[in-house]
C-alpha positions as CSV (number, residue, x, y, z in Angstrom):
1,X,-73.2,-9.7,-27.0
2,X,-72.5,-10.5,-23.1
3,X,-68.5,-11.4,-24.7
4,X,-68.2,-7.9,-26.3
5,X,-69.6,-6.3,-23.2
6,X,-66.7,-8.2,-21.5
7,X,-64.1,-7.0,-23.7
8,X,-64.9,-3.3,-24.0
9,X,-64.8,-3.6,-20.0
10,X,-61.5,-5.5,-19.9
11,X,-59.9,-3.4,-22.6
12,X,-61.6,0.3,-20.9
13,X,-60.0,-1.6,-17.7
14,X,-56.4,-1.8,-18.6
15,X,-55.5,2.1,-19.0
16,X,-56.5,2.7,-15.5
17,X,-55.0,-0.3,-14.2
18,X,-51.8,1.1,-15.7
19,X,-52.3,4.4,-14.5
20,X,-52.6,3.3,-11.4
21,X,-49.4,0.9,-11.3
22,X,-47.5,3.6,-12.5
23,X,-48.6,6.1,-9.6
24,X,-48.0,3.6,-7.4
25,X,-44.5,3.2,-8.5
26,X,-43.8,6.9,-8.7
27,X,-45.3,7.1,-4.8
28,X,-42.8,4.6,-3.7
29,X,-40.0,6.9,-5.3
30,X,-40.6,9.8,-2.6
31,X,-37.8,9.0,-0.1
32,X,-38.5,7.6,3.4
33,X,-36.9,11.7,4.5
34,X,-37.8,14.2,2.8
35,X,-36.1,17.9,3.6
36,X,-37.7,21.0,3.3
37,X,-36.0,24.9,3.6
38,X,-37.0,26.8,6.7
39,X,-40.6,27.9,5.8
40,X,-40.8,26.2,2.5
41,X,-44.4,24.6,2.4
42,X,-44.7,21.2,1.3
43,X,-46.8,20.7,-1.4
44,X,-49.6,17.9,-1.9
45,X,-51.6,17.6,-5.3
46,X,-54.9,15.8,-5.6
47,X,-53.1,12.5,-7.1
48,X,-50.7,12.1,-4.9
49,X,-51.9,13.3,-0.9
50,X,-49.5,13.8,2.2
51,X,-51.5,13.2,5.1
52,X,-51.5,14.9,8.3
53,X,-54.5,14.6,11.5
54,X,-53.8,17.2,13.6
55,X,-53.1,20.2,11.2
56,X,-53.6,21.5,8.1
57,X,-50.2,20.8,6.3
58,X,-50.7,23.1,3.5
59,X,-50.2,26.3,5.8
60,X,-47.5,24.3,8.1
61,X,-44.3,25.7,7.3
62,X,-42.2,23.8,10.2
63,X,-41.6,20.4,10.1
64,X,-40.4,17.6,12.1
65,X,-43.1,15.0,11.8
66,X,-44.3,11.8,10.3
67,X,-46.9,11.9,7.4
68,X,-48.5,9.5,5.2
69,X,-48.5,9.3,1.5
70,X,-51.8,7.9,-0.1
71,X,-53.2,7.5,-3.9
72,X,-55.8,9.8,-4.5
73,X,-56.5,10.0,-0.5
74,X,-57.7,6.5,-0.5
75,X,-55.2,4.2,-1.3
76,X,-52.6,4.4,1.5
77,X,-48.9,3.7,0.1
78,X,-46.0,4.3,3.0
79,X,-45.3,6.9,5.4
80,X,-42.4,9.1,5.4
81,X,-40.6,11.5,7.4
82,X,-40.4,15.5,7.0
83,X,-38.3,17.6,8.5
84,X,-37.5,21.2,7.9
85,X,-33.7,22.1,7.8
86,X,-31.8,25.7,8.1
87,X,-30.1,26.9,5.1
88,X,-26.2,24.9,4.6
89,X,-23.4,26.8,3.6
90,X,-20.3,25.2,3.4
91,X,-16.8,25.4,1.8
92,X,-16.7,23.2,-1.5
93,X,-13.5,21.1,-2.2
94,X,-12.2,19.8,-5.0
95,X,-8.4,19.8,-4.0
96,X,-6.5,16.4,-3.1
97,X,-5.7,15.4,0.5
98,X,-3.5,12.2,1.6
99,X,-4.9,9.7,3.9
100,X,-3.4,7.7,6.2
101,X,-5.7,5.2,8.8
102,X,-4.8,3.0,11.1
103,X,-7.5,0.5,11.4
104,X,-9.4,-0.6,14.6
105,X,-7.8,-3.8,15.6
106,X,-6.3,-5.7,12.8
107,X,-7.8,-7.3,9.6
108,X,-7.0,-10.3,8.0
109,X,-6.1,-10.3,4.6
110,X,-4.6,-14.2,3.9
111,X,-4.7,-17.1,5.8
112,X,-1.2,-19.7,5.8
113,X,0.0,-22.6,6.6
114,X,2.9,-23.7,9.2
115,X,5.0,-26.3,9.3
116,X,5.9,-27.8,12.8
117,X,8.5,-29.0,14.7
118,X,8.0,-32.3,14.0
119,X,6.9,-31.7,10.1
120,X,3.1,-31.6,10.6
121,X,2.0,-28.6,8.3
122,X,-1.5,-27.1,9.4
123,X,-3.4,-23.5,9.8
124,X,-4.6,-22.8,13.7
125,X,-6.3,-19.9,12.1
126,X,-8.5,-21.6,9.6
127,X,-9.0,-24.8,11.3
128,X,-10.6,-22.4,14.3
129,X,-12.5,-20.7,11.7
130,X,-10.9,-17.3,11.2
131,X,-11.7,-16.2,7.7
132,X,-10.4,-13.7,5.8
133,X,-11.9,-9.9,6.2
134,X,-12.6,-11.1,9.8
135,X,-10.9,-8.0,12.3
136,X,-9.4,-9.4,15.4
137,X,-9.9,-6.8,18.1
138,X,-8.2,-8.5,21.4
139,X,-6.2,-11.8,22.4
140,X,-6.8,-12.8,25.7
141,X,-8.5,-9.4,26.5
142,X,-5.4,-7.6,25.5
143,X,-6.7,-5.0,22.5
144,X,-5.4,-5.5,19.5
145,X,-4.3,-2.0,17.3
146,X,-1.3,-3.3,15.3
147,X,0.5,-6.1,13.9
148,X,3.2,-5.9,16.4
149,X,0.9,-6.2,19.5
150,X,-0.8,-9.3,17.8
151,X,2.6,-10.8,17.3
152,X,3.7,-10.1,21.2
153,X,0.2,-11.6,22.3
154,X,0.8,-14.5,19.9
155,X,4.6,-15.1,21.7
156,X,4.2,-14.2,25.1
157,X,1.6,-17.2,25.0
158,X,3.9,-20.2,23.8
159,X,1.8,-22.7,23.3
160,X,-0.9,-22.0,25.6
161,X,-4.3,-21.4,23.4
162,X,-5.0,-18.2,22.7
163,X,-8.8,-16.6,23.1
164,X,-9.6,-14.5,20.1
165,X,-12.1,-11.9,19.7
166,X,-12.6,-10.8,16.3
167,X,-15.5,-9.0,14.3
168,X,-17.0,-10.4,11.3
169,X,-19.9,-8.5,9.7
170,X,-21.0,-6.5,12.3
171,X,-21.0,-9.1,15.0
172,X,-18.8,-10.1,17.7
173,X,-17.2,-13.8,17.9
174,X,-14.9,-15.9,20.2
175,X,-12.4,-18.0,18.5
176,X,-9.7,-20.2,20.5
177,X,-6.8,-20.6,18.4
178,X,-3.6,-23.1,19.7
179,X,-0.5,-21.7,18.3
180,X,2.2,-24.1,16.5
181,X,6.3,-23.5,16.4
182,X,7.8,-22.6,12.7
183,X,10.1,-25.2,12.0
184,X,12.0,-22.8,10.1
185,X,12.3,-20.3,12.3
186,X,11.0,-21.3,16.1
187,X,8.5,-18.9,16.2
188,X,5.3,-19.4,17.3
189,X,2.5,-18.7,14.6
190,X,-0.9,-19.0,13.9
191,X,-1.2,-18.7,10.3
192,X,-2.4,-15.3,8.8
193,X,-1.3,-12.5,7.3
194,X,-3.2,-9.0,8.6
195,X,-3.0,-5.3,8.0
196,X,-3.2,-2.5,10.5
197,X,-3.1,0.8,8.2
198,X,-3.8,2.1,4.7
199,X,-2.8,5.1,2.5
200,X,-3.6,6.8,-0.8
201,X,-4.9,10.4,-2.4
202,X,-8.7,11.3,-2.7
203,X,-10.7,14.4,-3.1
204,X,-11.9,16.6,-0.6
205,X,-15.6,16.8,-0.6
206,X,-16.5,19.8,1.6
207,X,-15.3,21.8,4.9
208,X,-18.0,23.4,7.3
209,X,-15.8,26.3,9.2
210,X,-18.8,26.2,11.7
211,X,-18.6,23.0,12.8
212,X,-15.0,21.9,11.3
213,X,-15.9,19.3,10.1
214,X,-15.0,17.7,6.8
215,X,-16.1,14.9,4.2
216,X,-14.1,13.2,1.0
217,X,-14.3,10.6,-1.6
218,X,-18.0,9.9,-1.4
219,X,-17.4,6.2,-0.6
220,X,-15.7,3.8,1.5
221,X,-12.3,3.1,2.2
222,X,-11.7,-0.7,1.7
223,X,-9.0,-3.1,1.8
224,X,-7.3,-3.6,-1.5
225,X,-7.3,-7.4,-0.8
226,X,-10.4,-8.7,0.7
227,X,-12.5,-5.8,-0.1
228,X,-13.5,-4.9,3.6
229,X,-14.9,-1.5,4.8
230,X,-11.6,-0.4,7.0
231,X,-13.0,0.3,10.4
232,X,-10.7,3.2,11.8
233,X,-9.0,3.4,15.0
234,X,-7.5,6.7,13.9
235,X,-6.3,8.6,10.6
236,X,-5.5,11.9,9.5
237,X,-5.6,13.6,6.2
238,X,-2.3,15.9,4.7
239,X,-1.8,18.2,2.1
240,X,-1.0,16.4,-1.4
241,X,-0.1,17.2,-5.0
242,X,-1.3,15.3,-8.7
243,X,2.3,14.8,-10.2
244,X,0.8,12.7,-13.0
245,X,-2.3,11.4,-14.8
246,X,-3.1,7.6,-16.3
247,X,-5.9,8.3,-18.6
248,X,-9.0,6.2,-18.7
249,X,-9.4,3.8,-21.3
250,X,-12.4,1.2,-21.9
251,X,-12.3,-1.6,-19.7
252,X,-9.2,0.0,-18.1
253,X,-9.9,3.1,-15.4
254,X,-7.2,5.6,-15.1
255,X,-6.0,7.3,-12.4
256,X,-5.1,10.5,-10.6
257,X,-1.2,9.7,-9.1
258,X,-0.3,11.9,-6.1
259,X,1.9,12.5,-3.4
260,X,2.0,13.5,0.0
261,X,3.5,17.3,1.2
262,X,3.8,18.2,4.5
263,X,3.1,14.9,6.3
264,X,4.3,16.4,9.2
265,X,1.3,18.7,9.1
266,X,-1.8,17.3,9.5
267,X,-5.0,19.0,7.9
268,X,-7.5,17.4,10.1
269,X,-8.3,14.1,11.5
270,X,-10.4,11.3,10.2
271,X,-13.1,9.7,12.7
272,X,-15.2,7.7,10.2
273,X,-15.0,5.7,7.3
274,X,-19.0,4.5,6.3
275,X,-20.4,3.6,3.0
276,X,-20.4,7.5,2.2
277,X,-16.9,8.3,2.4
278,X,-14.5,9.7,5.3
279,X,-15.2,12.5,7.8
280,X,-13.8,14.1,10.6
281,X,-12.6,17.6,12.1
282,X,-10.3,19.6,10.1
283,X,-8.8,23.3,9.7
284,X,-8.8,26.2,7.5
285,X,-6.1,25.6,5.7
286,X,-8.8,23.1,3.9
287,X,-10.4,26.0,2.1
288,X,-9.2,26.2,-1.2
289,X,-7.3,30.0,-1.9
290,X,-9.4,30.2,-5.9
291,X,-12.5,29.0,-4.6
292,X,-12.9,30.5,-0.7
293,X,-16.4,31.1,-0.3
294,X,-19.0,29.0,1.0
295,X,-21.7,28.3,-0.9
296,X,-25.1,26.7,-0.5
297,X,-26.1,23.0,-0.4
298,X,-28.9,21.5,-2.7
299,X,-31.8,19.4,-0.9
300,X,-32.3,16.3,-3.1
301,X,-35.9,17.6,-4.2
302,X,-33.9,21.0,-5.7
303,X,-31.4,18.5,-7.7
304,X,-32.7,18.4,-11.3
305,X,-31.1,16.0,-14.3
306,X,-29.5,18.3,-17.0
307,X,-26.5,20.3,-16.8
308,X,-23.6,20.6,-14.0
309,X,-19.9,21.3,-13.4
310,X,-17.3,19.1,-11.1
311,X,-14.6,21.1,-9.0
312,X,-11.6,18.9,-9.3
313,X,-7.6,18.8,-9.5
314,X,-5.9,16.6,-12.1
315,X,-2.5,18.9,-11.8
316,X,-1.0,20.4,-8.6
317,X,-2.9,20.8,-5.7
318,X,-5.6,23.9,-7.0
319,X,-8.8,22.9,-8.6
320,X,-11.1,23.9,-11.5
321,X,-14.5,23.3,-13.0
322,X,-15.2,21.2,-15.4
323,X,-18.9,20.7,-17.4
324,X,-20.4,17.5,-16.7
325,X,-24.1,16.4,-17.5
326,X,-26.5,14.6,-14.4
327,X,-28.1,12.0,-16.5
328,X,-30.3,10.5,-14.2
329,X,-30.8,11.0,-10.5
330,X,-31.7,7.5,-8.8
331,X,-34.3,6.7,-6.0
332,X,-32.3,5.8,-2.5
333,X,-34.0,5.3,0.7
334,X,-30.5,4.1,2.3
335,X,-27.6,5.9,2.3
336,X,-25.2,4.6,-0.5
337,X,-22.0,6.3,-3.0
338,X,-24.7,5.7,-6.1
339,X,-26.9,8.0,-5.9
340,X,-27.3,9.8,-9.7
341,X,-25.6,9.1,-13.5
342,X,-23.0,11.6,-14.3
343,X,-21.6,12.2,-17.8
344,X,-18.0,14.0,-18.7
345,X,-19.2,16.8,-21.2
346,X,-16.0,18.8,-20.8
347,X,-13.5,18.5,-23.7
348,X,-10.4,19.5,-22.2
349,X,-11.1,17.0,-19.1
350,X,-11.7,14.6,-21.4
351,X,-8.4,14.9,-23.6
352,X,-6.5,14.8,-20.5
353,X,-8.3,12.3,-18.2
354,X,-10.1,10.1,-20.5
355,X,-13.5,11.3,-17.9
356,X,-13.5,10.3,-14.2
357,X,-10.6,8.3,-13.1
358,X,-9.4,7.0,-9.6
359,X,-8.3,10.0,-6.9
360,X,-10.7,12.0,-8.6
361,X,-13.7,10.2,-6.0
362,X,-15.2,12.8,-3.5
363,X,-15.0,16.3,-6.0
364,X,-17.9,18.1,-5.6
365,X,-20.2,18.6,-8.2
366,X,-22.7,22.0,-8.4
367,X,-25.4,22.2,-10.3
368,X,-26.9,26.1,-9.9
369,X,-24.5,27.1,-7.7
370,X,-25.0,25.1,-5.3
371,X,-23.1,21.8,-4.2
372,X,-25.4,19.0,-5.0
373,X,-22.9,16.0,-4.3
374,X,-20.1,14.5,-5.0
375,X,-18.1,12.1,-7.6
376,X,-17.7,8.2,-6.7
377,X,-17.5,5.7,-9.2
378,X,-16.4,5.4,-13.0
379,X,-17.9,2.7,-15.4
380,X,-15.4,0.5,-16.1
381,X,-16.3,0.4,-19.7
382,X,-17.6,3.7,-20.3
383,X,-14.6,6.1,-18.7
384,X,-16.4,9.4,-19.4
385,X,-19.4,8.1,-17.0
386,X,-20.2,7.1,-13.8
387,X,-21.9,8.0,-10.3
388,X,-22.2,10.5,-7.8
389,X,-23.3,10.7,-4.3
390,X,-26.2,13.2,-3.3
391,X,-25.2,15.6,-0.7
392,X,-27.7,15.0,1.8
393,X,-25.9,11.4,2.6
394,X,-22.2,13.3,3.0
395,X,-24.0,15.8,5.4
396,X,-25.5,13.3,7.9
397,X,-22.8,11.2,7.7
398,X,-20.3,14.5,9.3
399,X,-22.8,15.0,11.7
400,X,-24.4,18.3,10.0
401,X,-27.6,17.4,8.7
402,X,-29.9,15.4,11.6
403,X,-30.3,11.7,10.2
C-alpha cells in the first residue's frame, strides 16, 4: 500500500516538475534588455512576475531601471534591464555599396621562411612567436598603418632587433624580432606576409538622416585568409552596381558580383567594423529614389515568426521586395549576425538567385511595415535559407539606440 502511495506521488510529481522546468526555461529566454515604446506599460502575468520595490510597475510607463524576473513571485530567476526608447524612423536600404578599409595597423596572413647570407633558412617571425591573425600596430614605437611603413621600419633597422607591438585577441603583446638578409635579394626580412586593406560589395542596411549615420551587411568584415575581424583604421563606402548573378546551389553559395561607380565619390565613411556589421556617417544620396521614406523600426518583442519581405538588389543598383518567411526568431543576450531563421518564399528571387547568396548580407527585411533586421548568412546546404540579424543589435552598434 505504502509503494502505491509512493508511486501515485512520484507519477502526480512529474507534470509539475515539468511544468516548472519548462517555465524556467522560457524565463531565461526574456533578454538581459528589454525595450519598451515611450508609454508602453510593461506587462507582468501571475506565472511569470517582474519585480520592482519602489513602484508599482504596472502603472509605470517610463523606464530606465533594473527589475527582477521571478517564478510565480517566489522563485527568483535573473534580473534584466528595461528601458523605454522614443519611436525610430529611419531610411531602409537595400541598394549595394562598395567598401574599401584600410585596416588599423597590419595583419598577418602567412608566415615564411628566409634564407641567409650564409644559407641558414629560418622564420624571425615564428621563432619570436608571431602567429598568423596577430595585427602588428608599431615597430620600435613607430605606428604601423601599411605594408610599406612596416617594410621601411623593417630596413631602416638592418640588423638591429626590432621591438614589435602587435594585438592578438584583444590584448596587447611585445615581441622582439632580429631581422635576417635574403640571400636572394639582400633585403632584410622577417618572414610574413600581411594585409593592410580590403574591398568588396554588400548591402546597405539603413541610413538615419538625423543622425547620418549608417549600418550594412549585418556582420563582420573578416580577412579572406585567416578569418580575422578587420579592425579599421579608416574606410569609406561608394556607389556600386550588380552586373551579374552566380546562383546558389546546395553545398555551393552563389553570389551577387558588383562593381564600383564613382569611386571618386564617397557616400560616407566607415568607423566600425563589430560582429554586427559596418557603420559609420554617411549622406543623402544613401536614400534610395523608389523607396525614400523612412519608416519605423520593430523592438524585438513586436517581431513575430510568420510572414515578411527582404528589400534587396540582385540587378543595377535599385532594389525590390521580395516575400520571405521568419521561421524562428532565436534567444540572444549578446549581440551576434544570428539572430532569427529566414526562408526564400519568393518565386522569382528564387529562379534567379537560387535564395540568399553572397553581397546580398545587410538587406533589410520588414515584417509589418516596419524594418525588423537584416539578412546575414546563407546555409550552405539549403540556399533558400539562412539568418538574419535583429535590428536592435544594428541600432546600438551606429550609436542610435543606448546599449
Amino acid at each position: 500500500m505504502k509503494n502505491k502511495k509512493k508511486c501515485i506521488i512520484c507519477w502526480s510529481l512529474i507534470p509539475t516538475m515539468i511544468l516548472v522546468m519548462l517555465l524556467y526555461f522560457k524565463t531565461q529566454s526574456i533578454p538581459s534588455t528589454i525595450f519598451l515604446r515611450e508609454g508602453q506599460e510593461l506587462k507582468s502575468n501571475y506565472i511569470i512576475k517582474l519585480n520592482r520595490t519602489d513602484f508599482d510597475i504596472e502603472k509605470s510607463k517610463i523606464y530606465d531601471e533594473v527589475v527582477n524576473v521571478s517564478l510565480l513571485g517566489i522563485l527568483p530567476i535573473k534580473s534584466v534591464s528595461v528601458r523605454s526608447v522614443p519611436e525610430i524612423y529611419v531610411h531602409p536600404g537595400g541598394t549595394p555599396v562598395g567598401v574599401k578599409l584600410n585596416t588599423k595597423g597590419v595583419l598577418v596572413v602567412a608566415l615564411s621562411d628566409v634564407e641567409g647570407i650564409k644559407g641558414k633558412i629560418i622564420s624571425p617571425s615564428a621563432e619570436s612567436g608571431i602567429q598568423v591573425g596577430d595585427i602588428i600596430t608599431k615597430v620600435n614605437g613607430v605606428s604601423i598603418n601599411s605594408s610599406e611603413e612596416l617594410i621601411k621600419e623593417i630596413n631602416s633597422s638592418k640588423n638591429r632587433e626590432l621591438n614589435i607591438i602587435i594585438e592578438r585577441n584583444n590584448n596587447t603583446l611585445e615581441k622582439k624580432v632580429k631581422p635576417v638578409k635574403d640571400k636572394t635579394d639582400n633585403v632584410y626580412k622577417i618572414g610574413l606576409w600581411v594585409r593592410d586593406s580590403t574591398s568588396g560589395v554588400g548591402t546597405l542596411t539603413f541610413y538615419d538622416s538625423k543622425s547620418k549615420k549608417f549600418a550594412a551587411l549585418g556582420h563582420p568584415i573578416t580577412d579572406v585568409d585567416t578569418g580575422t575581424v578587420l579592425k579599421i583604421n579608416k574606410g569609406e563606402i561608394v556607389e556600386s552596381s550588380i552586373i551579374s548573378i552566380r546562383k546558389g546551389e546546395k553545398g555551393n553559395p552563389g553570389e551577387l558580383r558588383g562593381i564600383f561607380i564613382n569611386e571618386e565619390e564617397d557616400l560616407g565613411n566607415v568607423n566600425k567594423n563589430t560582429l554586427c556589421g559596418i557603420y559609420g556617417n554617411g549622406n543623402e544620396k544613401l536614400i534610395s529614389s523608389k523607396y525614400n521614406k523612412p519608416i519605423k523600426i520593430a523592438l524585438r518583442n513586436e517581431i513575430k515568426e510568420g510572414p515578411a519581405k527582404i528589400l534587396t538588389t540582385i540587378d543595377g543598383s535599385e532594389p525590390k521586395l521580395y516575400d520571405i518567411k521568419i521561421e524562428k526568431l532565436l534567444h540572444q543576450d549578446n549581440p551576434g549576425p544570428k539572430s532569427m531563421v529566414i526562408k526564400v518564399i519568393d518565386e522569382e528571387l528564387l529562379k534567379k538567385t537560387g535564395g540568399i547568396v553572397q553581397g546580398m548580407s545587410g538587406s533589410p527585411i520588414i515584417q509589418d511595415n516596419k524594418l525588423v533586421g537584416a539578412v546575414t548568412h546563407v546555409l550552405i546546404n539549403r540556399p533558400d535559407v539562412g539568418y538574419g540579424i535583429y535590428i536592435e543589435w544594428m541600432l546600438k552598434d551606429a550609436g542610435i539606440l543606448a546599449q
